[in-house]
C-alpha positions in Angstrom: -85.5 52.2 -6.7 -88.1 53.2 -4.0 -86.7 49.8 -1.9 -83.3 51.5 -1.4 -84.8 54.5 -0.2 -84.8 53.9 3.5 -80.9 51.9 3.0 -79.3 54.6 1.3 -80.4 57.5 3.7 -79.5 55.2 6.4 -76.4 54.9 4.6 -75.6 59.3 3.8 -76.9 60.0 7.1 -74.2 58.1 8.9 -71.7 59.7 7.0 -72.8 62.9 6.7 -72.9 65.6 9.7 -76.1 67.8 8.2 -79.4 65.6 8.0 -80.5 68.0 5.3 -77.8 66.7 2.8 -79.2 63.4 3.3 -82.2 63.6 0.3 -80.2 65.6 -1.9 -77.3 62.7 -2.2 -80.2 60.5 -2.5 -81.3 62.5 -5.6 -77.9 62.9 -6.9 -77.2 59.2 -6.5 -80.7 58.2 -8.1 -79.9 60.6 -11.0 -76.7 59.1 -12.0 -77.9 55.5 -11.8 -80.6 56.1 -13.9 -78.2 58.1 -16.3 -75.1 55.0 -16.4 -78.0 52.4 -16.5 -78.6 52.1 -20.3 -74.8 52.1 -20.1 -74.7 48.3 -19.0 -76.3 45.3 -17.5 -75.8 45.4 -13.6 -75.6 42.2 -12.6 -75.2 42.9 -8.6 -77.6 46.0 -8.4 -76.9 46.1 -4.4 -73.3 46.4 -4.4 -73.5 49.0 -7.5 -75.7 51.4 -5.7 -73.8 51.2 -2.5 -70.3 51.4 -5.0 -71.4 55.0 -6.4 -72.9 55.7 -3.4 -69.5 55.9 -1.7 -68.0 56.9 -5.0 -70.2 60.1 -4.7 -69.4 60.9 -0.9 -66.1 60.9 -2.0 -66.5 63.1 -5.1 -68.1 64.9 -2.7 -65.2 65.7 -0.1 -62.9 66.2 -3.0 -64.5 68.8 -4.8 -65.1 70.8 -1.3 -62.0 72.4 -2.2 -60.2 72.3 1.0 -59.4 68.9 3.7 -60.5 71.1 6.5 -64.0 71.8 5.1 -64.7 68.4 4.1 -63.6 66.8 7.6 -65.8 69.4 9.6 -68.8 67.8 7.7 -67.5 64.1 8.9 -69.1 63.8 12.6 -66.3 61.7 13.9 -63.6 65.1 12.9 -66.4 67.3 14.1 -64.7 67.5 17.9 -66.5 70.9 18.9 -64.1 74.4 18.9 -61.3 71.9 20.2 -58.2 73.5 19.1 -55.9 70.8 17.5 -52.1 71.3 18.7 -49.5 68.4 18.0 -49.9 67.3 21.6 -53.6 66.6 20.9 -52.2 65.0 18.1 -49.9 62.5 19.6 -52.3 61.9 22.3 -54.8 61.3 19.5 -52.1 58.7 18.1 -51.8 57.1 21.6 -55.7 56.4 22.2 -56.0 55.1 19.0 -53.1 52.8 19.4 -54.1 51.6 22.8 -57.8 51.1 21.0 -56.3 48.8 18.5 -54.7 46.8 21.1 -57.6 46.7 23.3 -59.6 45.5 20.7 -56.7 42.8 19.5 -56.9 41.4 22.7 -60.5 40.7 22.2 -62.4 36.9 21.4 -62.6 36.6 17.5 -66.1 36.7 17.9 -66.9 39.3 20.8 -64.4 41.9 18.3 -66.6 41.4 15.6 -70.2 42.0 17.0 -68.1 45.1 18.5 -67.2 46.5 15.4 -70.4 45.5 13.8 -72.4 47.7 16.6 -70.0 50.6 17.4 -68.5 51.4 13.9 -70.9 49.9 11.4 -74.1 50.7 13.0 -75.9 47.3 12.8 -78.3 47.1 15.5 -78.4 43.8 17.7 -80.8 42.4 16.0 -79.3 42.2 13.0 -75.8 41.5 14.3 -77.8 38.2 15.8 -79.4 37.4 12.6 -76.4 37.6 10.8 -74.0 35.3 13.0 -77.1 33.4 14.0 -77.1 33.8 17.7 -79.4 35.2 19.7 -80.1 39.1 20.8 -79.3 38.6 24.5 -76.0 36.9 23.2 -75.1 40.2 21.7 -75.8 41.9 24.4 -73.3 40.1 26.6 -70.2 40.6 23.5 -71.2 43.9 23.2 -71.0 44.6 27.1 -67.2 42.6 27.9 -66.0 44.6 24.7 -66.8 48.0 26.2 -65.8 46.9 29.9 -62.5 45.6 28.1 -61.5 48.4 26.2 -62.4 51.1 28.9 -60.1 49.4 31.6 -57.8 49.4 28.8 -58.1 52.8 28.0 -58.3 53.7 31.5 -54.6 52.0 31.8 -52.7 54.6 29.4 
């Protein structure tokens, strides 16, 4: 268990706005693996951990009790002491539209290092490794995606 240490905290703290919540998912996580494991044979160990790993982030949320608490854990919801008013909405619904289309109008290829980086946190090393290019490569997808999608944005 001690080799998904470092993967799983990478995994919570990405997903969870207070770094101290980070070892006790761990825990909980560990705890219920080792409690379903005489249950069955695993045969993809990886995916399983990662499965309940979600699974419990979003037992998590759930039992918070109310939407509100559970998104002002979620960094991306976390906008500050902005005061959400349907205009904020809408214009919420606008950037995100024109974001989809920005990134629509992307290569294949330059999209997907993009969305690797920015939403899935891979660092460009790995990105590199795992499309089998090199770092400086990525570097150059990773730079026309953000000049694209800010003149895009910038458009409205």
């Amino acid at each position: 268990m001690k080799r998904y240490d470092a993967p799983l905290r990478s995994y919570f703290s990405k997903r969870v706005n207070r770094y101290e919540d980070v070892d006790d998912l761990v825990q909980e996580l560990y705890g219920r693996v080792w409690a379903s494991k005489g249950a069955r044979d695993i045969q993809n160990p990886d995916g399983y951990i990662f499965q309940a790993a979600a699974n419990l982030l979003k037992e998590r949320y759930r039992n918070r009790g109310t939407r509100d608490a559970a998104m002002s854990e979620l960094p991306f919801f976390n906008a500050g002491n902005e005061v959400i008013t349907p205009e904020r909405i809408l214009q919420g619904k606008d950037e995100l539209r024109l974001l989809e289309q920005a990134l629509a109008e992307l290569p294949p290829r330059t999209r997907t290092v993009f969305l690797l980086h920015r939403f899935e946190g891979f660092k460009y090393r790995e990105i590199a490794d795992r499309i089998d290019v090199s770092v400086s490569s990525i570097e150059k997808h990773i730079a026309a995606a953000a000049h694209h999608i800010a003149a895009r944005l910038d458009r409205k």
